[in-house]
C-alpha positions, 0 to 999 in steps of 0.5 A, spaced: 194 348 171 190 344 176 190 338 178 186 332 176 181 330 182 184 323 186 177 321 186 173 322 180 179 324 174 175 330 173 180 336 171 174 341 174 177 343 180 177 349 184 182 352 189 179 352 196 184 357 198 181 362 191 174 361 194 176 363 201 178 369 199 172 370 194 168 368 200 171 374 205 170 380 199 164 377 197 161 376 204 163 384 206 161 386 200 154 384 201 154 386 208 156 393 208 151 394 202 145 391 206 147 394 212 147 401 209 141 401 205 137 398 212 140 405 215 138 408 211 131 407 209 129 403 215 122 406 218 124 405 225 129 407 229 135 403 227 140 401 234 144 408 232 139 414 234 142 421 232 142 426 238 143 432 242 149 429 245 152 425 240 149 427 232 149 423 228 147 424 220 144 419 216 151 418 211 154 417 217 149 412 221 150 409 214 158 408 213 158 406 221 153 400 219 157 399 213 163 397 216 160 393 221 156 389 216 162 389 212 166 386 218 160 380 219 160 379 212 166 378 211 168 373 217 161 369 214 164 367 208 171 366 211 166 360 216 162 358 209 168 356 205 174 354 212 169 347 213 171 345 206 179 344 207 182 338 208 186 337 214 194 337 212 199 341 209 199 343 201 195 346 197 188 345 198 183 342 191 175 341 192 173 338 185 167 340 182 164 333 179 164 329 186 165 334 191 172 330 194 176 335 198 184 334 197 191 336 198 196 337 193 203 338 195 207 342 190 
């Protein structure tokens, strides 16, 4: 059950440590299918070009941008929610009612 907030009383809290790890899988998540789909249906040439030398198909210029974009996706979910946490030690609470950030040791 989670803590009451210090601030407010408000028993809407939610564990910041739970809405990081959200924020990474979401963060990936979204950035691996937007780069993919713009591999794959941009009109232009895209930064990855098939060619004699190296070929590359379209599925594979796709799933090569997907990962990246996975990867940048899910460090800016990880930056998004970081900047939440309170300093110190315990686990880390951000109360829903008045936005105060806390620590409970358990």
């Amino acid at each position: 059950m989670p803590p009451s907030c210090l601030r407010c009383d408000s028993q809407r809290v939610i564990n910041l440590e739970t809405a990081r790890q959200l924020g990474v899988a979401t963060g990936a998540l979204v950035g691996t299918l937007q780069s993919a789909y713009v591999s794959l249906y941009a009109h232009g040439s895209g930064t990855l070009v098939a060619s004699p030398h190296f070929p590359l198909s379209r599925v594979a210029v796709a799933v090569v941008a997907g990962a990246s974009g996975g990867i940048a996706g899910a460090a800016a979910g990880h930056r998004l929610v970081k900047h939440l946490f309170p300093p110190g030690d315990g686990t880390p609470w951000l109360c829903l009612g008045c936005g105060h950030a806390f620590r409970e040791l358990a």
